[in-house]
N, C-alpha and C positions, 0 to 999 in steps of 0.2 A: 363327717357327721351327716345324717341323713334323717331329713324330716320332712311329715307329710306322708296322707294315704295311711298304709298299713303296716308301712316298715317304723314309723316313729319309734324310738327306741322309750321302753319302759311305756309301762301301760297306763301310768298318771297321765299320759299326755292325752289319751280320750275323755280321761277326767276333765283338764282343764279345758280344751277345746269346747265341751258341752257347758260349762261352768261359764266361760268367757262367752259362749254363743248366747248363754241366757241370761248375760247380764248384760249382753249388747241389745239383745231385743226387747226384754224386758219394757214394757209400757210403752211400747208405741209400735202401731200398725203401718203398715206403707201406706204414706199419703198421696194422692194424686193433684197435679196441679195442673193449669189448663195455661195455654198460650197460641196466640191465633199464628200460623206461619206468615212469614214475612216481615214481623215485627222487630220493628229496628234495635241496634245493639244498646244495651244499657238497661232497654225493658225493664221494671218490675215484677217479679213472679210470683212470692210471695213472701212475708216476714217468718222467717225459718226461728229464730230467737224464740218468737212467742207460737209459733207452735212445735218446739224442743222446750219450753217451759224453761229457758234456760236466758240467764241475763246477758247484753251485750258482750260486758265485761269479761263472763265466763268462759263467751265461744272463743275472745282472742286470747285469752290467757290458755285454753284448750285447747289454741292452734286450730281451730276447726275449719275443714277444708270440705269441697267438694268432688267428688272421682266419679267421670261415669263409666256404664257398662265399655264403650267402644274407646273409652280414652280420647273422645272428644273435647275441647275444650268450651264446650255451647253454655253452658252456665259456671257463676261464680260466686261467692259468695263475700256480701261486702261486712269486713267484720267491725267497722265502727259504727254500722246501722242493723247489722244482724236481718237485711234483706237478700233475699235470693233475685239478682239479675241475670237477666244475658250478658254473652260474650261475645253472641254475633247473631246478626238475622238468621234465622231459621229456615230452611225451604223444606217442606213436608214430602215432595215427591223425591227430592233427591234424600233425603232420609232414611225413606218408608217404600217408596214404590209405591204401587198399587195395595200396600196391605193400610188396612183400616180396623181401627184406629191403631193412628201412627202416636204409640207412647216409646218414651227414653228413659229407662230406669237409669238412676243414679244412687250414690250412698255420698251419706254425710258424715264425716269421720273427725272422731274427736280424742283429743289424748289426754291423758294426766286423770283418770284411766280412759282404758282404749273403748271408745264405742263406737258403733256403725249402726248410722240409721240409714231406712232406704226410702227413695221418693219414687217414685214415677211423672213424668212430664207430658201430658196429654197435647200433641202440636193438631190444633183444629186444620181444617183446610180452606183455603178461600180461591173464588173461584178465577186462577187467574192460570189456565191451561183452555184454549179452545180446541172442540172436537177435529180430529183426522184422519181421511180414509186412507187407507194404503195406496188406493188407486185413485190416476183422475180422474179417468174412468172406466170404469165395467160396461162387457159385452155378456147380453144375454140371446139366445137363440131361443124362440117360442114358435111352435106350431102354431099353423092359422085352424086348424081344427081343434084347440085349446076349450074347453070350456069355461064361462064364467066360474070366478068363483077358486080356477086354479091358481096355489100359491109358488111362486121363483122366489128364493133364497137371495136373498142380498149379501156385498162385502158391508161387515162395519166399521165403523168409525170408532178409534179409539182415543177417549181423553185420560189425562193422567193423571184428571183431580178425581176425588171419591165422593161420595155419600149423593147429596143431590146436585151435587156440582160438575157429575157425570154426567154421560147421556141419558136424556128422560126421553124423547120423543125424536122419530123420524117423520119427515112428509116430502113428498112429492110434485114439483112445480104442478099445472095444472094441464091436466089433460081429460076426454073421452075414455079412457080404457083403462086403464090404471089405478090404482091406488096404492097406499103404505101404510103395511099393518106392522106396529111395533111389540116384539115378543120378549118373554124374559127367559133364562137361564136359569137351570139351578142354583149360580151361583150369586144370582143378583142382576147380572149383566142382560141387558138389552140389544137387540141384534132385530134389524128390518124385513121385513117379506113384502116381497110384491105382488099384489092382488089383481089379479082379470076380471073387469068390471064387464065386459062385453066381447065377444065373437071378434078373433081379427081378419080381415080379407088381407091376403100378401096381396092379391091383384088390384085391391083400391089405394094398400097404401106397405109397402115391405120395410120401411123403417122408421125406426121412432128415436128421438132424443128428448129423455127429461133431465130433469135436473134434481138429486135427492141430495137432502137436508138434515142432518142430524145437529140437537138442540141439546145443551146442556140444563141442570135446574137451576143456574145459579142466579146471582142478582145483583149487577141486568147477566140475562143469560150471552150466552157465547155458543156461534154454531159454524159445523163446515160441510162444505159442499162435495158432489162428484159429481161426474158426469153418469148418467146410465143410456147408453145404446143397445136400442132393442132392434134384434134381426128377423121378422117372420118368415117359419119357415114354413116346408111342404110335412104333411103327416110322420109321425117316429110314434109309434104305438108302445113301444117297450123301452121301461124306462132302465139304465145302469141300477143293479143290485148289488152289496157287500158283501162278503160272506159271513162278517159279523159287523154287528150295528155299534158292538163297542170292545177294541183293544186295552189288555192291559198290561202292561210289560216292566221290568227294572232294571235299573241302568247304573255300573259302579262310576261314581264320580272321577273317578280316574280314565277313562275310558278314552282312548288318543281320538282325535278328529279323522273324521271319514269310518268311524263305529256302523255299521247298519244297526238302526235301533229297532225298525218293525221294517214289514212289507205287509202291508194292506193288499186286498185284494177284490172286484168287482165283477161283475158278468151282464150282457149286455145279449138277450136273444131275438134282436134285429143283426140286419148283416148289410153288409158295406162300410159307407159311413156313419149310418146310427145303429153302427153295431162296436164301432171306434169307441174307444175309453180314452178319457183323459182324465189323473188326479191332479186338484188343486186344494191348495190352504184357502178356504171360502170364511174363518175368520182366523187374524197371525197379528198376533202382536209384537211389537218389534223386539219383545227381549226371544218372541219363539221362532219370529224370521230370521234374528242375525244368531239362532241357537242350531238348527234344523233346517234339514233341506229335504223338500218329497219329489220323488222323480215324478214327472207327467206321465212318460210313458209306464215304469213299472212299478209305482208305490210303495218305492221302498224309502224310509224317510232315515236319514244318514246324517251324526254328528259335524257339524261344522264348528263349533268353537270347544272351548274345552269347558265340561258340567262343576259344578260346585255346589255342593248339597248344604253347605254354610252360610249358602244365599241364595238357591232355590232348591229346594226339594222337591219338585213335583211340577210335574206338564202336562196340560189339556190340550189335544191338539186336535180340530175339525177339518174332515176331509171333504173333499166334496170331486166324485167322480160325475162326466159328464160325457154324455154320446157324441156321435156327429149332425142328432139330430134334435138338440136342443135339451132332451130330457137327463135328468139328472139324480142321482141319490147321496147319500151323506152318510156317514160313520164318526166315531169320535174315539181317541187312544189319549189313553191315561198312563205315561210317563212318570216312573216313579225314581227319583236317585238315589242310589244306596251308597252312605256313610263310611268311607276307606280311612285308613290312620292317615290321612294327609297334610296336616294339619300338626305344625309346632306348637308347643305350650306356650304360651305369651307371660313375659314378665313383664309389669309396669311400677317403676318404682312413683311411688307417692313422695316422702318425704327422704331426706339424706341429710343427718349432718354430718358434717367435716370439716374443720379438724373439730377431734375431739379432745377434749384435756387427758392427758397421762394424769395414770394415777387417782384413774374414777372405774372402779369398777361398776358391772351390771348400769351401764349409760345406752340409751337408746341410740341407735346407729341409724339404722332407715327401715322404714317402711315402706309394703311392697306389696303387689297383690300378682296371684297368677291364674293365668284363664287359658284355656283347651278348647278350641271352638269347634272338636270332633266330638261326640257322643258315646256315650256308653262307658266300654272299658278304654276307648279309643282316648277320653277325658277326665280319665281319673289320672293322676300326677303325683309326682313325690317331689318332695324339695331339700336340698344338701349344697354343705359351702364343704372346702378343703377342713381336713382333722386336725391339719397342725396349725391350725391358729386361734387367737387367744380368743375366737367372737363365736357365740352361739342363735338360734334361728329355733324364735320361739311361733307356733302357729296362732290365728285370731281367726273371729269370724271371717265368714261369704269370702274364705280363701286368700285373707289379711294375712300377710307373716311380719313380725320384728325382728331384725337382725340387732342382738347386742350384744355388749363387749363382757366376755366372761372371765374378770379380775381386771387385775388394776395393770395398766399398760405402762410403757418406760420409753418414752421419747430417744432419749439416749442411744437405746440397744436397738431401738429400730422407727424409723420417724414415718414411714409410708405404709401401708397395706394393704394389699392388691388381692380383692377377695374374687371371688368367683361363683357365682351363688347358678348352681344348675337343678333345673326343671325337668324331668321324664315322665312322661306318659305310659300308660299300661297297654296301650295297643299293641299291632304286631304289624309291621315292625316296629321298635320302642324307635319314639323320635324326642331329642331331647334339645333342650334350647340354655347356651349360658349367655352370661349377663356378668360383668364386669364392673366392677366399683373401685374406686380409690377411695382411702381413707386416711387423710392425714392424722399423726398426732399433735395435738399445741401444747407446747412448751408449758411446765410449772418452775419456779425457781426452785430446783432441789438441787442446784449445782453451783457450789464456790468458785470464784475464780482462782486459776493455777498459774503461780509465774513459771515460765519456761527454762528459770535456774530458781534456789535457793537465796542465791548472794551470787552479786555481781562486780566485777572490778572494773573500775574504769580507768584510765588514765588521761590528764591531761594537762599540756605544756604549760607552765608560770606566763605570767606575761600576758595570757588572753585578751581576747574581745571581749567586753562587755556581752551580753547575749548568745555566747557561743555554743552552739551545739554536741556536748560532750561525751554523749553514750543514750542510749535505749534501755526500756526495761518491757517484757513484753507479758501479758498475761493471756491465757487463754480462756473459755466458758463452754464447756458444753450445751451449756441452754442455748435455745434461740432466740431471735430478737429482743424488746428490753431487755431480757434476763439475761442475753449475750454480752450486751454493752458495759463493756468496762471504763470507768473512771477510775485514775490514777489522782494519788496524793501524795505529799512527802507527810510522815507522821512526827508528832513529836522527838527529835535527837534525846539519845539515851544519856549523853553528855551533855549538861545544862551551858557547862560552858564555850561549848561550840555553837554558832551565829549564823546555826541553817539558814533561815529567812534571808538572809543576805548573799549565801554564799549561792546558792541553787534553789532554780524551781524547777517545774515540771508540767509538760501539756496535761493534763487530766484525759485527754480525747487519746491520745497515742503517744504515749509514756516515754517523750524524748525528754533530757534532761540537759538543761540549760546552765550555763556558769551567771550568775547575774555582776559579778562582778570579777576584776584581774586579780590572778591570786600570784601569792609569792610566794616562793620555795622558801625562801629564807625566813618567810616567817612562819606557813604553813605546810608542811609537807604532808601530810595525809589528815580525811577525815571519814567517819561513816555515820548514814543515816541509813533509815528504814524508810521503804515505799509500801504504800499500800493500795491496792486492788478491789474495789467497790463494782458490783455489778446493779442494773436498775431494777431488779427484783421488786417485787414487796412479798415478804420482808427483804431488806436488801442481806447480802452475802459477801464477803468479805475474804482477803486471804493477804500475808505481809512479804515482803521479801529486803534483805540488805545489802547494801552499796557502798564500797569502798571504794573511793577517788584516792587517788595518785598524784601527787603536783610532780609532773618534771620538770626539772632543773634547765633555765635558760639560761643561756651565756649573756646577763644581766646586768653583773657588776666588775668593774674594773680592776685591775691590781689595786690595791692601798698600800703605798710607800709608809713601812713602818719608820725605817731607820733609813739615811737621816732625815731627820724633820723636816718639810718644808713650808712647814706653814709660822718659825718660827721667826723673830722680832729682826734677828742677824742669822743670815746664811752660816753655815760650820763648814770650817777651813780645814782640811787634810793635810798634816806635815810628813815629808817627808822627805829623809837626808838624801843628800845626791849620792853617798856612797851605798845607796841601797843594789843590790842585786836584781835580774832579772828575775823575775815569778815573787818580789816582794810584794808580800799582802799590806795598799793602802788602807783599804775598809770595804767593807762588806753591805751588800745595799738587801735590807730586810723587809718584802712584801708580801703582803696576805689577799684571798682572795673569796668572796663571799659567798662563791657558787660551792658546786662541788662536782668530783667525777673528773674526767680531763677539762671541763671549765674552771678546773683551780690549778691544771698544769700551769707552773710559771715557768717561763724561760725568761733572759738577761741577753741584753744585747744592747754594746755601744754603739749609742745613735751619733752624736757629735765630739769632737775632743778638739782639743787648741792645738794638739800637735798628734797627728794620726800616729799609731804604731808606737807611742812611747805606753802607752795604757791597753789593759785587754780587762775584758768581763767575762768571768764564767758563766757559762749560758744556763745551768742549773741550779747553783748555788746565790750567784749576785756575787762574788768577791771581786774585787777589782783589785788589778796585781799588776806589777810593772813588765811590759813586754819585754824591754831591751836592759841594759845599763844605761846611768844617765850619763851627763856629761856635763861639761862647766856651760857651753853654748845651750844647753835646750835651757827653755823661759825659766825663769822661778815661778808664774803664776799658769795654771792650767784652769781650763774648767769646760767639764767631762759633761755631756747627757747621755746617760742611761735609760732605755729602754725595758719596763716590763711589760712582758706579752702572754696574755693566757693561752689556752690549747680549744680555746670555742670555737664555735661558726655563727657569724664571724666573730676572729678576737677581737679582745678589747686590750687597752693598753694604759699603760701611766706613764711616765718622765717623770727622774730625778737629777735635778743637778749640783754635782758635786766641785766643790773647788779644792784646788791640792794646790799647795806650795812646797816649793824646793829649795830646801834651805841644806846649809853648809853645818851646820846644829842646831840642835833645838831651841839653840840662845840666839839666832840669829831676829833681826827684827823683823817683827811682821808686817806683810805686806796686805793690805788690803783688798778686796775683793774689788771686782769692780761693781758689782751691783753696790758693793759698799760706799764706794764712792758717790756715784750718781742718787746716793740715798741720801751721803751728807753735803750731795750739791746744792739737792732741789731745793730746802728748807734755806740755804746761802745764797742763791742767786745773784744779792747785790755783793756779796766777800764774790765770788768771782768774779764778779766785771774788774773791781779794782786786782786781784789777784791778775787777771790776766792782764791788764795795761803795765803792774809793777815787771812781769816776768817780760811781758815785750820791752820794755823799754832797758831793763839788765841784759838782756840778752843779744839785744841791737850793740849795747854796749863792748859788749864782752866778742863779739863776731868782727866787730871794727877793730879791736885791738888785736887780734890773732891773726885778722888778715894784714896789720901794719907788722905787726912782729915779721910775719911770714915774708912778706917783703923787704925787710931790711935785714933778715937774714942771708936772705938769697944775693939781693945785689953785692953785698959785703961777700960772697963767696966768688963772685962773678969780675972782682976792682971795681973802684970806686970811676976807673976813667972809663970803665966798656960797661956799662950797665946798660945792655941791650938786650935784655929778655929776662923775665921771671920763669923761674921752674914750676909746674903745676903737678900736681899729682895727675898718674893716666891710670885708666883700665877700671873694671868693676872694681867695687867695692867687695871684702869678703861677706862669703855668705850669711857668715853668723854677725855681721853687723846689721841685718836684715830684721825688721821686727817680726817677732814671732810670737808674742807673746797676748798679742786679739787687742792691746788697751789703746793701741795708737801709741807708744813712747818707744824708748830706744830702750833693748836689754839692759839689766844692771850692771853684765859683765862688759860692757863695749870698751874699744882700745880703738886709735887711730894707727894706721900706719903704711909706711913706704918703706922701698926697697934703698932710700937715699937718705931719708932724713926721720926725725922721730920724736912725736913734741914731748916737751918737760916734765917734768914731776909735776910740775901744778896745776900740767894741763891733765892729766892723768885721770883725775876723778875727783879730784880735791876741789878744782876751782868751779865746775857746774856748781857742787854744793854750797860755795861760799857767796854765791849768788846768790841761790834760792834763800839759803839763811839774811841775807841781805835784803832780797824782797821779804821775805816772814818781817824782820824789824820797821823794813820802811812801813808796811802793813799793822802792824803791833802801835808804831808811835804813832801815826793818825787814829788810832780806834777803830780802826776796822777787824780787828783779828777779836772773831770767837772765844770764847774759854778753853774750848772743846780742841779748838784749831792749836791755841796758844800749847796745850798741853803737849800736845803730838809735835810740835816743833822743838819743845822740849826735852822730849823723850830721843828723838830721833838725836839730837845734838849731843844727849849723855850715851847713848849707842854707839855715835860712832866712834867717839873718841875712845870708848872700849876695847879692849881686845876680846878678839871672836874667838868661844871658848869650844873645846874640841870636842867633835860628834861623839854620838852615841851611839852605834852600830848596831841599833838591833831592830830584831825585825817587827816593828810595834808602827801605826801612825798614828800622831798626836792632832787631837781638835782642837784650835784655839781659836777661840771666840771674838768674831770681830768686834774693835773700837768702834 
């Protein structure tokens, strides 16, 4: 798009440009204001407020600024006092130069609407530059045939201050011959001549040194000095002529160094040496001495630096050709610079916001002014940003543009914008100048936050830590900052009767999810809530998503021994006949397991037995079944521990322990467990001590009698006259007289015997018992025997006298319940 000049598109724009220009200038004239150079920074200039007629309050709500022509920053504007100050000491020579009066236009720019006032700043001068000649000193050559009265050209001194702080007056130390006569310029300027007050004789006196004086007007004035040597010489009747008294010439600003600008030219009709020419700059100020150079010998005066018509236009230059014999004349060339496209447009941006809110259309962007410090067509400009963006370049006054945003922007679809705002001038060649802006967008909350799923699964093992970190939920925001910022919540459970608060929280900051407490599979195996997604917006925004936990199953809980009992009053006794078969099922061990998955595999495994290899456990099932056949020798009492073991990591396990008795039928008497026993000891304590002094002392008995028996058998088989050696039994004992049976007693099947002799029927089995039944009575008639005890001696004594009635052959075990 392209605006400015005369390509503006649509012809309303000369409308509004004149409409805006008159509504900028409208009631107020440029004012001028005064301030003396040198004056410190902070200075006072003037109350801009009251004369804009406009309140404190208004110019900062206004924004109102100050811009000067040069983009200086020498004044400022203070807007809680609505004074205009300095920004920094002011020097008027380095400002102004030599031009008088040195004023600084400036504008005052105000928005909310747009207006531009313009000032002017008048910097006075004070006198603080002393005068300086170029030379220390000047040589003059004067004929002693001179007449009073004739005037010699002086160099002048040049100061840098203006008005009467310049040079007002020259003078002349003191002498006889001489005087200083001070002349003006048409342009103002003052320049000395030296006056012949009387006839000089070279032969009384060929040299002279004064001393000239140039005075400023200021106050106190200030002045500098040179030397002047004067040479008398012999007669020069003819003085150096020009061919013209005044050159005028033009010079393109462009024009490379060592340009021949003029050649002046003179004539001289003496010959020899006061026929010799010589040109000099007789006066050069340093911006024309370090600009021009004149040849002595040929007048030709040649560019030395490069011209600039933006900051001089125009040069007065005084020649001064001079003979060999003192006489002299003078010309003057008027150097004119002509105006090339050399010169870029200048952008100076005033004001810039950035970032600006999406979603504001037609908002002020920056303000900006452009200036061409070439002339003519060389300084007319047009101004244009890029077409494909969303921002338009509206013009103002005194060459003010606004760049602003045309609709309503989207952060989202593009957050930077890199404008390019170019300037072209109508000269030839077109020289154009860009300028470069950034422009952020700032964020509005028009954007929810998104989780990066729907619904989430987590899973996590039973058994936890307190505080464990169990899964993430993550949301995104397109907005930027607060409006980026998400906060996480757990929301209401949709199920009243599930105990969120307890079970999980959640960082709000980064949406980890926490277990707060150990969960159980067995009691909990799944639950879901909703998380929710809060951004810092205002209004805030909001977006939910769902979370399903998983409890895995940990190897937790141990087998549970269902069958048999063990937690009951009397251990359960497994009968079973000794004519049973190898792989007879005694019973069956039934265990349950709380986990699940291969943590409720059971397997079976005999851990302990009283007699290895007579018993096996199915390692699947739990049945326990006779490995072998039995025999009369294996124990009647067994007792088995079983092994249940799960399939975890690691297993866990239980024990069961089983007792089996082996009985002849199922009418045979029962034998008691041993935990049985040791059950009905602890509570008898005192029945045993005397139980065990009656059996030692019957049994001491009954060992003394077997060993006299045994002795008087033998001698009787040996005569009665050679009774020289008792027979003893040799060699081990058999195996199966060997206890096997874990209780500390002898088998109930045991037999004594040798290969020679073989005890009685009464030793047989009959008479142990009719001991024990002997200690039971000696026990019984002191009152030492139990009820409990009394009964069982009872029972056992109508047993044995029974006959043992014939098994049952089938494949069944009976439980019988311990006494």
């Amino acid at each position: 798009m392209e605006a400015g000049g005369e390509r503006f598109p649509k012809q309303r724009q000369v409308l509004i440009l004149f409409l805006l220009l008159g509504v900028a200038l409208a009631g107020w004239e440029s004012r001028r204001y005064f301030v003396m150079e040198e004056t410190e920074s902070g200075s006072f200039v003037a109350n801009l407020a009251k004369d804009l007629g406009l309140g404190v309050e208004e110019l900062a709500a206004r924004e109102a600024r100050v811009v000067s022509e040069d983009n200086e920053p020498w004044l400022q504007l203070d807007l809680q006092t609505g004074e205009l100050i300095l920004s920094e000491k002011l020097d008027r020579e380095e400002m102004c130069g030599p031009t008088d009066p040195c004023v600084m236009h400036f504008q005052v720019l105000l928005k909310k609407p747009l207006r531009v006032f313009r000032g002017e700043l008048l910097v006075r001068d004070i006198n603080d530059h002393s005068p300086e000649f170029p030379e220390r000193e000047m040589t003059l050559k004067i004929l002693e045939t001179s007449p009073p009265g004739t005037v010699f050209p002086l160099k002048t001194a040049q100061d840098w201050d203006v008005g009467k702080n310049n040079i007002q007056n020259y003078n002349i130390s003191h002498n006889s011959y001489f005087h200083v006569s001070t002349r003006n310029w048409g342009d103002g300027r003052k320049y000395p001549e030296l006056v012949l007050d009387k006839e000089l004789d070279r032969e009384e006196q060929a040299e002279l040194r004064l001393t000239l004086t140039a005075l400023d007007g200021g106050s106190p004035p200030r002045s500098g000095t040179a030397q002047v040597r004067i040479l008398v010489l012999d007669v020069n009747d003819n003085a150096p002529e020009f061919a013209q008294t005044h050159y005028q010439v033009q010079v393109p600003e462009n024009s490379p160094v060592g340009t021949l600008v003029v050649k002046v030219s003179a004539r001289d009709l003496d010959t020899g040496t006061n026929g010799e020419i010589s040109y000099s700059l007789f006066y050069s100020s340093q911006e024309i001495s370090t600009t021009f150079e004149l040849s002595s010998i040929s007048g030709e005066v040649r560019l030395i630096k490069k011209l600039d018509f933006e900051t001089i236009s125009s040069y007065e230059l005084y020649i001064d050709a001079s003979d060999g014999g003192g006489l002299s004349g003078k010309c003057s060339v008027s150097i004119e610079v002509m105006d090339v496209n050399d010169n870029s447009p200048e952008l100076t941006i005033s004001s810039l916001t950035s970032p600006i809110p999406e979603n504001s259309p037609e908002t002020e962007v920056a303000l900006f002014r452009i200036r061409d410090r070439d002339s003519g067509d060389n300084g007319r400009m047009t101004c244009s940003i890029q077409n494909d963006l969303p921002f338009l370049l509206k013009p103002s006054a005194e060459n003010f543009y606004t760049l602003v945003t045309n609709g309503a922007l989207d952060r989202e679809s593009k957050a930077q914008y890199n404008i390019t705002i170019t300037v072209t001038d109508m000269g030839t060649p077109r020289l154009k100048t860009e300028h470069n802006i950034t422009v952020l967008v700032s964020d509005v909350n028009d954007n929810a936050p998104a989780f990066t799923q729907t619904s989430y699964t987590l899973s996590v093992r039973e058994n936890n830590s307190p505080a464990l970190h169990i899964g993430s939920v993550r949301a995104t925001d397109r907005d930027a900052g607060t409006n980026a910022q998400v906060t996480y919540s757990l929301l209401p459970p949709l199920d009243a009767h599930v105990p969120l608060a307890s079970l999980v929280s959640i960082n709000p900051d980064n949406g980890h999810l926490f277990a707060l407490r150990s969960l159980d599979y067995e009691a909990l195996r799944a639950f879901e809530f909703r998380v929710g997604a809060a951004d810092r917006g205002s209004p805030a925004l909001s977006s939910q998503a769902l979370v399903r936990v998983l409890v895995v199953d940990d190897n937790d809980n141990a087998p549970f021994v269902l069958y048999p009992l063990q937690n009951a009053s009397a251990p359960c006794t497994e009968l079973v006949p000794r004519a049973a078969e190898a792989g007879y099922l005694v019973t069956k061990v039934v265990a349950v397991d709380g986990d699940s998955g291969q943590n409720a595999w059971l397997s079976y495994q005999l851990l302990k037995a009283t007699e290895p290899g007579l018993f096996g456990v199915w390692a699947h099932n739990g049945e326990v079944r006779t490995a072998r056949l039995l025999s009369e020798r294996d124990a009647a009492k067994h007792r088995l521990v079983v092994l249940v073991k799960d399939n975890g990591e690691p297993p866990l396990s239980a024990s069961v322990t089983l007792h089996v008795l082996l009985v002849d039928g199922f009418s045979q008497p029962y034998l008691p467990a041993p935990e049985a026993e040791a059950a009905d000891a602890a509570p008898a304590a005192p029945l045993t001590v005397y139980l065990v002094v009656a059996l030692a002392s019957v049994s001491s008995l009954f060992v003394l009698s077997v060993l006299v028996f045994v002795a008087v058998r033998l001698c009787r088989r040996g005569g009665v006259a050679s009774v020289s050696r008792c027979s003893v039994p040799e060699g081990p004992f058999p195996g199966h007289l060997v206890d096997v049976s874990g209780t500390g007693t002898l088998s109930q099947s045991y037999q004594y015997e040798n290969s020679s002799w073989k005890l009685p029927s009464l030793l047989e089995g009959k008479l142990p018992m009719l001991l024990f039944q002997a200690a039971m009575s000696i026990l019984d008639s002191n009152g030492l025997l139990s009820p409990e005890s009394r009964l069982t001696v009872l029972t056992m004594r109508q047993q044995r006298m029974a006959p043992a009635p014939a098994l049952s052959m089938q494949n069944t075990s009976r439980c019988c319940p311990c006494l």
